[in-house]
C-alpha positions as CSV (number, residue, x, y, z in Angstrom):
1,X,143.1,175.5,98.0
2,X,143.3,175.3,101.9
3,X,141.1,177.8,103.7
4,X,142.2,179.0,107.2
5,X,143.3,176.9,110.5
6,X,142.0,179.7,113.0
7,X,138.9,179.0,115.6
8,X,137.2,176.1,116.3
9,X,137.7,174.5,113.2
10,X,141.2,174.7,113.1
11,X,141.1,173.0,116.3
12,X,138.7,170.1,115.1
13,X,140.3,170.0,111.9
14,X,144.0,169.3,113.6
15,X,143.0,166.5,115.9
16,X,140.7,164.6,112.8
17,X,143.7,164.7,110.6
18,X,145.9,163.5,113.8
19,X,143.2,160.7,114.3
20,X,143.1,159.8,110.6
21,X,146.8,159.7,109.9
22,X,146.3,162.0,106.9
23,X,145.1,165.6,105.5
24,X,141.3,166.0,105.5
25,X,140.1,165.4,102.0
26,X,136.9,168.2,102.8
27,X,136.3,171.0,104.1
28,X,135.1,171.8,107.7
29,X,133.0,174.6,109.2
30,X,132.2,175.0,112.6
31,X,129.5,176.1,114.5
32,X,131.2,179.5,115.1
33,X,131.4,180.5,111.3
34,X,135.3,179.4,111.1
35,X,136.9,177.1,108.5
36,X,139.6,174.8,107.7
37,X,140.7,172.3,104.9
38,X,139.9,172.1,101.5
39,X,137.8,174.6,99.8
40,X,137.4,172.9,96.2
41,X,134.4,170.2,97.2
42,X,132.3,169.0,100.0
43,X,132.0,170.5,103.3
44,X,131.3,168.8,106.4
45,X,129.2,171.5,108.8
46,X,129.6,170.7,112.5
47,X,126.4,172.8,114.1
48,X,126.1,172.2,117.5
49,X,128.9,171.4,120.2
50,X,126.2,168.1,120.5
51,X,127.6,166.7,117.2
52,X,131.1,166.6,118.7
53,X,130.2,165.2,122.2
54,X,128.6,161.9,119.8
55,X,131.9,161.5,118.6
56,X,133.5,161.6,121.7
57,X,131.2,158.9,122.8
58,X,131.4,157.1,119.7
59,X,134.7,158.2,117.6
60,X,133.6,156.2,115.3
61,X,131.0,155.4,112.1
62,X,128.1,155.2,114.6
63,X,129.1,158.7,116.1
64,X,128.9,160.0,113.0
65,X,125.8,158.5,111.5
66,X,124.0,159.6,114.4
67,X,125.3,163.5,114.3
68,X,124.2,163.8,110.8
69,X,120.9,161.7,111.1
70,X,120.2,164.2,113.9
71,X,121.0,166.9,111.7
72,X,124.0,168.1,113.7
73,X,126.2,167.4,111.3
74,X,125.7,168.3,107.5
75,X,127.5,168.3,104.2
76,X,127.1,171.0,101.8
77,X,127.8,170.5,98.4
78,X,127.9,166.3,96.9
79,X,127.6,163.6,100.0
80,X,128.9,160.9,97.4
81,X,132.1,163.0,96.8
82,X,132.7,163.4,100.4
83,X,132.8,159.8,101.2
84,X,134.4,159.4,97.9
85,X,137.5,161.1,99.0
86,X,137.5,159.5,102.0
87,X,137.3,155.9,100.5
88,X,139.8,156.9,97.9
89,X,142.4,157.5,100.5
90,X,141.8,154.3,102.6
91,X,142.2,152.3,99.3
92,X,145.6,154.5,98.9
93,X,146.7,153.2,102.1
94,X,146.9,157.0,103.1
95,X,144.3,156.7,105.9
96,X,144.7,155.2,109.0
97,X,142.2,152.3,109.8
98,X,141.5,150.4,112.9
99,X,140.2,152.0,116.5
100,X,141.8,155.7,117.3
101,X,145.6,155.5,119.1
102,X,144.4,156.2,123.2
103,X,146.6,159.0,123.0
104,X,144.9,161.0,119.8
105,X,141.5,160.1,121.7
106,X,142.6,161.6,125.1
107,X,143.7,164.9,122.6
108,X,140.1,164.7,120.9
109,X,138.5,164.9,124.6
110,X,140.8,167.8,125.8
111,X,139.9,169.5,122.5
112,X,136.4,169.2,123.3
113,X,136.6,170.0,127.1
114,X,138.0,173.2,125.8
115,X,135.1,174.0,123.3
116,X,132.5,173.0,126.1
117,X,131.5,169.8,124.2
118,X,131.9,167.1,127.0
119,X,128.7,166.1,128.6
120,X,126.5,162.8,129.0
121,X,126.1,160.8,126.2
122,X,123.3,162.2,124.0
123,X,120.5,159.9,123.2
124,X,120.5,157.8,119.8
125,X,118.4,159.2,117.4
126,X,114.7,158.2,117.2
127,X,115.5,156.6,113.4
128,X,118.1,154.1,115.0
129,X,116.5,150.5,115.4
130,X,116.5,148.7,118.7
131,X,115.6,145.1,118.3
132,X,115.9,142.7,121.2
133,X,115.4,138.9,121.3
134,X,117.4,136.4,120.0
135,X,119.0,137.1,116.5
136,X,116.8,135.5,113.7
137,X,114.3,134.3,115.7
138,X,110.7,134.5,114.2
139,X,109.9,137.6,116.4
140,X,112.9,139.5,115.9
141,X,113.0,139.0,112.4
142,X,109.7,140.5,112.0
143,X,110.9,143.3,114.2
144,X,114.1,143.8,112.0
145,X,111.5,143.5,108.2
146,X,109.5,146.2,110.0
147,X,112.0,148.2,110.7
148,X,112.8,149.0,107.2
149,X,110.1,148.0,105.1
150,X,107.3,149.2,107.2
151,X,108.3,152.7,107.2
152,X,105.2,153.7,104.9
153,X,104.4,152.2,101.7
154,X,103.6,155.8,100.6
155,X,107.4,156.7,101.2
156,X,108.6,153.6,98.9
157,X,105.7,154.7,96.0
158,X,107.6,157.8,96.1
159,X,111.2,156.6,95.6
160,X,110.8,153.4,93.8
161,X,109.6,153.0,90.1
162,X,105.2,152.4,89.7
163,X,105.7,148.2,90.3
164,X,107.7,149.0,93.3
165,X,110.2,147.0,92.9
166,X,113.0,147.5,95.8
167,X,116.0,145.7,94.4
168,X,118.7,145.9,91.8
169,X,117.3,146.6,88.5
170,X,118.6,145.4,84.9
171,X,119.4,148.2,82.5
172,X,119.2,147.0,79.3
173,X,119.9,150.7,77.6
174,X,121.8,153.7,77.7
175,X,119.0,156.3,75.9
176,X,118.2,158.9,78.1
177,X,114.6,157.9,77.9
178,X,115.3,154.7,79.6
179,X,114.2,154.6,83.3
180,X,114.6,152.7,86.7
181,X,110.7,151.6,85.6
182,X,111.9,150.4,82.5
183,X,115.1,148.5,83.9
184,X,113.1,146.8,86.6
185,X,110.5,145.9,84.0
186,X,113.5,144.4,82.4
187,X,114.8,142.6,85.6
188,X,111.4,141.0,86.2
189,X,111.2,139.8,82.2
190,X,114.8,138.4,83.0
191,X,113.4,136.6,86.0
192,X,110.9,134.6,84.8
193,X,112.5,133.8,81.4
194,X,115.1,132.4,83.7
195,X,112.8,130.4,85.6
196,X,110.8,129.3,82.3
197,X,107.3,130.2,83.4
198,X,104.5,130.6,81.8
199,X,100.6,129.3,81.5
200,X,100.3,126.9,84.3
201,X,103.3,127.5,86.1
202,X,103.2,127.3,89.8
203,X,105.3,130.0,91.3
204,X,106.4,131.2,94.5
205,X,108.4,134.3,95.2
206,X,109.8,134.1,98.8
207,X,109.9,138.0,100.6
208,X,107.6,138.9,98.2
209,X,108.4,142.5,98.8
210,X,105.2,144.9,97.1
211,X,105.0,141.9,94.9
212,X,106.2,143.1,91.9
213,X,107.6,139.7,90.8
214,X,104.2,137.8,91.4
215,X,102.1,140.7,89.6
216,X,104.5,140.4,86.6
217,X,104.6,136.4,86.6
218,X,100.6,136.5,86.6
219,X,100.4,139.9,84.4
220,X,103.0,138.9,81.0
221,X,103.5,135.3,81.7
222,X,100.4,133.8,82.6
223,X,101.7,132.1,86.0
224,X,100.1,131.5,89.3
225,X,101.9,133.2,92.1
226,X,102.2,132.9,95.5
227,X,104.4,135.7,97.4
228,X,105.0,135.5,101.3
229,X,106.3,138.1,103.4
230,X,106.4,138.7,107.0
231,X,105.8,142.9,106.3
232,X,102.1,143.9,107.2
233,X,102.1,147.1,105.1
234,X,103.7,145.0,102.3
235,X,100.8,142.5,102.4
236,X,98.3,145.1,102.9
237,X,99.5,146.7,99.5
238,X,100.0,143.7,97.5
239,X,96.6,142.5,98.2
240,X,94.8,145.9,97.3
241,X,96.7,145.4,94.0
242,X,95.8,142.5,93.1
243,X,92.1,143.3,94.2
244,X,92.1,146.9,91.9
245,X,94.1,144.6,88.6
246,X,91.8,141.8,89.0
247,X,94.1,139.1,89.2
248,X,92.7,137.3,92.6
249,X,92.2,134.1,90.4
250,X,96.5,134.4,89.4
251,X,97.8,135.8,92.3
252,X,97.7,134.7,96.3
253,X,99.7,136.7,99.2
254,X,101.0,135.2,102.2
255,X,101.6,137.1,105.8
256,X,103.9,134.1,106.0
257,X,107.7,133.4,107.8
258,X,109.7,131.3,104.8
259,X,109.8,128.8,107.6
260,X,106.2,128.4,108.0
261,X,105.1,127.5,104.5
262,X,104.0,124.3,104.3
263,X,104.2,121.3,101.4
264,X,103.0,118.2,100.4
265,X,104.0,115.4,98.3
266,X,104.5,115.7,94.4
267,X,100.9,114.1,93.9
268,X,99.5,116.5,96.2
269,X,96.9,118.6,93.9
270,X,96.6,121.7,96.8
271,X,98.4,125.0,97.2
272,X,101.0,123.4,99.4
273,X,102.1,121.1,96.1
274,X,105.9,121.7,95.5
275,X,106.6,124.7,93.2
276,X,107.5,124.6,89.4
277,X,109.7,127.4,89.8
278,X,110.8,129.8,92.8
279,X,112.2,133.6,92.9
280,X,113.7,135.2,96.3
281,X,114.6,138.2,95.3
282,X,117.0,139.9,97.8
283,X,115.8,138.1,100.7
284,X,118.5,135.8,101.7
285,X,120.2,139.0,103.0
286,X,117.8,139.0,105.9
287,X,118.0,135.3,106.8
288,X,121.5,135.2,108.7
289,X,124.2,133.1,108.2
290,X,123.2,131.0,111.2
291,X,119.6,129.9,109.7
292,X,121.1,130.0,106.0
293,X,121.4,125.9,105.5
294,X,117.8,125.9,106.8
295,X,116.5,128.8,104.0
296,X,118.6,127.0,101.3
297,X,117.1,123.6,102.5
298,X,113.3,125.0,102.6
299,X,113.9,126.4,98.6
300,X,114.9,122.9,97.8
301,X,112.2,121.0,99.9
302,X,109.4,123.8,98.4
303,X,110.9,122.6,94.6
304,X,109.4,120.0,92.8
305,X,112.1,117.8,90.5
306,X,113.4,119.5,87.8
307,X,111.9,122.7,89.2
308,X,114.5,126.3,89.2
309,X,115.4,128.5,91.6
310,X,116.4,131.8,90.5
311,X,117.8,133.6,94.0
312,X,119.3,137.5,93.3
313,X,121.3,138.4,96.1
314,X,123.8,140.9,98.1
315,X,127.6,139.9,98.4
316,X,130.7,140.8,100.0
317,X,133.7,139.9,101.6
318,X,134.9,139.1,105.1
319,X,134.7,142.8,106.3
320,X,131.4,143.9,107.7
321,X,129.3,141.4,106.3
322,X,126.3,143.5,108.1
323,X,127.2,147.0,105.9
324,X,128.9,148.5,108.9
325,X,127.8,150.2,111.8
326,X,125.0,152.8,109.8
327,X,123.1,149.9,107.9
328,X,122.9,147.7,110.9
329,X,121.7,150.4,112.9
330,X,119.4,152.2,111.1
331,X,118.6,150.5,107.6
332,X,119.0,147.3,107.9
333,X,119.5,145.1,111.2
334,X,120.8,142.3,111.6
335,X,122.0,141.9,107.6
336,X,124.1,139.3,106.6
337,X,125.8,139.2,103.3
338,X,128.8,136.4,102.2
339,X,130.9,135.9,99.1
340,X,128.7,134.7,96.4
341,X,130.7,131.2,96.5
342,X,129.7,131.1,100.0
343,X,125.9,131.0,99.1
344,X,126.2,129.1,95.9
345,X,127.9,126.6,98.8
346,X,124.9,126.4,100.4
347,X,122.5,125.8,97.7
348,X,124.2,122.9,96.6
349,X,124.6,121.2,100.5
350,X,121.5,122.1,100.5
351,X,121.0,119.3,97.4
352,X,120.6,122.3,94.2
353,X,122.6,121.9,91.1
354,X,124.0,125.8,90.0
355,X,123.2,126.2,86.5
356,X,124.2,129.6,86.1
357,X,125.4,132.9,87.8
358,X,125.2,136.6,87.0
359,X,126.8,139.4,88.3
360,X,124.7,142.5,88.4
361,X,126.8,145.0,90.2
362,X,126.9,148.1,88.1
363,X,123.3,147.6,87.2
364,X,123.0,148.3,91.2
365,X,124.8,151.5,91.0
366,X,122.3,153.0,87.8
367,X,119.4,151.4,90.3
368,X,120.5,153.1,93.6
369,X,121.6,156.2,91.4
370,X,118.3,156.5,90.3
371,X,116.6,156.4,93.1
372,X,119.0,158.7,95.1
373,X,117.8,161.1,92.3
374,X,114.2,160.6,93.3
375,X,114.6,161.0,96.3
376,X,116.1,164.6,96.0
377,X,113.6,165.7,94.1
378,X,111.0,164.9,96.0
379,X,112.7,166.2,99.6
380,X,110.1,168.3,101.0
381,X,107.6,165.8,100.0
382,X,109.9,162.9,101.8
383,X,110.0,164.8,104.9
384,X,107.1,166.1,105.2
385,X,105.5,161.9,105.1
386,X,108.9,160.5,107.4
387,X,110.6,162.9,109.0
388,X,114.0,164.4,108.1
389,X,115.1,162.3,110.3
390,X,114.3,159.6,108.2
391,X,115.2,161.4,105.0
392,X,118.7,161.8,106.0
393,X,119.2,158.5,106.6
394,X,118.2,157.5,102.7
395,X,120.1,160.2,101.6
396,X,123.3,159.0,103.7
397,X,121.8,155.1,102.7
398,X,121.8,156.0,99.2
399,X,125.2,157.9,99.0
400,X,127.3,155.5,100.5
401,X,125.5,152.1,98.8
402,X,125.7,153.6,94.9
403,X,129.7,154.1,95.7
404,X,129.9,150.4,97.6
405,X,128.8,148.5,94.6
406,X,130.6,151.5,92.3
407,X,133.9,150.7,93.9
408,X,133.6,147.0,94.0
409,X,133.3,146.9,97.8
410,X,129.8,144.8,97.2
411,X,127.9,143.0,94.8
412,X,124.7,141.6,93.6
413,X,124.3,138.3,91.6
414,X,121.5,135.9,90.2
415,X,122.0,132.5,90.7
416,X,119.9,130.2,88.6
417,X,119.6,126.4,90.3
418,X,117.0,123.4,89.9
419,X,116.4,120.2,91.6
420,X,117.5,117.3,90.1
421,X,115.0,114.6,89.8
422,X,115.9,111.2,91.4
423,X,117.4,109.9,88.1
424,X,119.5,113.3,88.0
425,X,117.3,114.9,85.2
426,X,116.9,118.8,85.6
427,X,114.4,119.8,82.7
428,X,116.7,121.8,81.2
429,X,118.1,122.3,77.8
430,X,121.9,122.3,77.3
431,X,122.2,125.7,76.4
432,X,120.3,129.0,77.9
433,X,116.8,129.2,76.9
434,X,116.2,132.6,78.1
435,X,118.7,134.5,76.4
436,X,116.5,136.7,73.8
437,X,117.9,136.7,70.3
């Protein structure tokens, strides 16, 4: 059912569908009360003539992301089935892709001259990062971690499971009495069985994160950990953790750049010995593809023989290996994802032998499900400790990432390596050995 085509969203509604080549899959509503397009799902809510001067400045994703971040554009009813529909035509070929045609965006501007929306360009939301610096340096890296994971540790305790573990968990169930905290518990098992520690296993876990990873190494496995991350609040929590479990003697946490961490020869008897086994758990996302062969080369040089790697990270193709215009700017700056061949490329240049890859995408989708659900119902509790601001950017974050791994758009794998020894030796047994039977 089509609603009517009368006010100002009849007028809006006739230039979008002009601009996207196609029928709006949603509804619209305008800040005068009128209506157009479908009436049977979402509804995008334009509030203020503000929302509409954005996208004439930016007739784009940014325009958008910024009117709803600032709360001048809404949608009422389910977010993920708005962009759903969207998505579902552009994979139908139905919708038109590319920059706007200069003739539908001089009709958008003369549609909004006549509605009183032109005017200068509106300031970017507060929530919108603004790094400067060269990309990937040391400073602007720890500009871009902050960002993100500095928002408030007390925000991530109230979206992520009790171990605070902020990546793609490993559902090992379908009861309804299975949680995110059970499927991260899972993922971390996986982990170290993977990387074969146990009693006397030294173990490094690069971007460390709220340490979850060491903290379960030390906890069920009896390893000693070392995490680094370049995130004060993340340090801060990981050491009050380790203090309050008692686990100082196990576990050691590093306000550390991966490319400051220093080692010594394989006789070397300190801290800075190589490692029997390493985790980076969806940290190589954050390195840039310009300063990967140098990551991949410090795992390997940080490895001692016949030590594993087990690296879980992001993938996707050619387009927008950043996550588009919204993620850059406001969740995660300065992002770089590749192909998962591309990386497993660069582990073995980088002298790693691949043992063995997993695909985890649709255990991503449960994850980032999960936590979408968290965070709605907890809202008035997430924006009273960030901001809506803030809170509508996880929510649009959240949305839009459970559908991009849904649909196929990205991935997440673990790749298991090792260093071969001199002789070409790598310590492990022909078949897996952490497969539980």
């Amino acid at each position: 059912m089509v609603v009517g085509t009368g006010g100002v969203a009849g007028q809006l509604a006739a230039v979008v569908e002009k601009v996207l080549g196609t029928t709006l899959p949603i509804g619209l509503r305008a800040w005068d009360g009128s209506s157009a397009g479908p009436s049977d799902g979402p509804v995008a809510v334009i509030r203020s003539k503000r929302a509409l001067r954005r996208l004439v400045w930016n007739p784009n994703e940014l325009g958008l992301a910024r009117a709803y971040v600032a709360g001048e554009l809404d949608v009422e009813g389910d977010l993920t089935d708005g962009l759903a529909r969207f998505w579902e035509l552009a994979r139908a070929g139905a919708l038109r892709v590319g920059k706007p045609k200069p003739a539908d965006l001089v009709g958008a501007v003369r549609v909004a001259a006549r509605l009183g929306a032109l005017g200068p360009r509106p300031s970017a939301p507060g929530e919108e990062a603004r790094l400067s610096g060269t990309r990937h340096s040391r400073t602007r890296d720890k500009a871009a971690i902050a960002h993100h994971y500095d928002l408030s540790n007390d925000f991530y305790q109230l979206v992520l499971d009790p171990s605070m573990a902020y990546s793609s968990g490993y559902w090992t169930s379908d009861s309804p009495e299975y949680t995110v905290a059970d499927a991260q518990r899972d993922k971390l098992d996986l982990v170290c069985r993977k990387l074969g520690v146990g009693e006397g296993t030294r173990m490094l876990d690069v971007g460390c994160g709220w340490g979850s990873m060491i903290i379960h190494a030390a906890k069920h496995f009896g390893a000693t950990t070392t995490g680094v991350t370049i995130s004060r609040q993340q340090h801060a929590h990981i050491r009050k953790r380790v203090a309050d479990e008692g686990l100082e003697e196990l576990v050691t946490v590093k306000l550390q750049d991966y490319r400051e961490i220093p080692v010594g020869g394989a006789e070397d008897q300190t801290e800075y010995a190589p490692f029997d086994a390493i985790s980076t758990i969806e940290m190589g996302e954050h390195v840039g593809e310009e300063n990967y062969p140098e990551y991949a080369s410090t795992l390997h040089r940080l490895l001692k023989p016949e030590g594993r790697l087990l690296l879980q990270q992001m993938s996707r193709g050619a387009n927008a290996p950043g996550g588009g215009a919204f993620i850059e700017s406001y969740v995660a700056p300065d992002m770089h994802m590749r192909p998962v061949s591309a990386t497993v490329g660069h582990l073995e240049r980088a002298g790693l032998e691949i043992r063995d890859v997993e695909a985890l995408r649709e255990h991503y989708v449960r994850t980032v499900r999960a936590w979408a659900a968290t965070l709605e119902e907890r809202w008035d509790e997430v924006v009273a400790l960030v901001g809506e601001g803030q809170a509508r950017v996880w929510r649009l974050y959240l949305a839009g990432g459970a559908l991009t791994f849904e649909e196929g758009r990205m991935g997440v794998d673990q790749i298991l390596a090792v260093r071969p020894s001199a002789n070409g030796t790598s310590g492990m047994p022909p078949v897996r050995d952490w497969v539980v039977r």
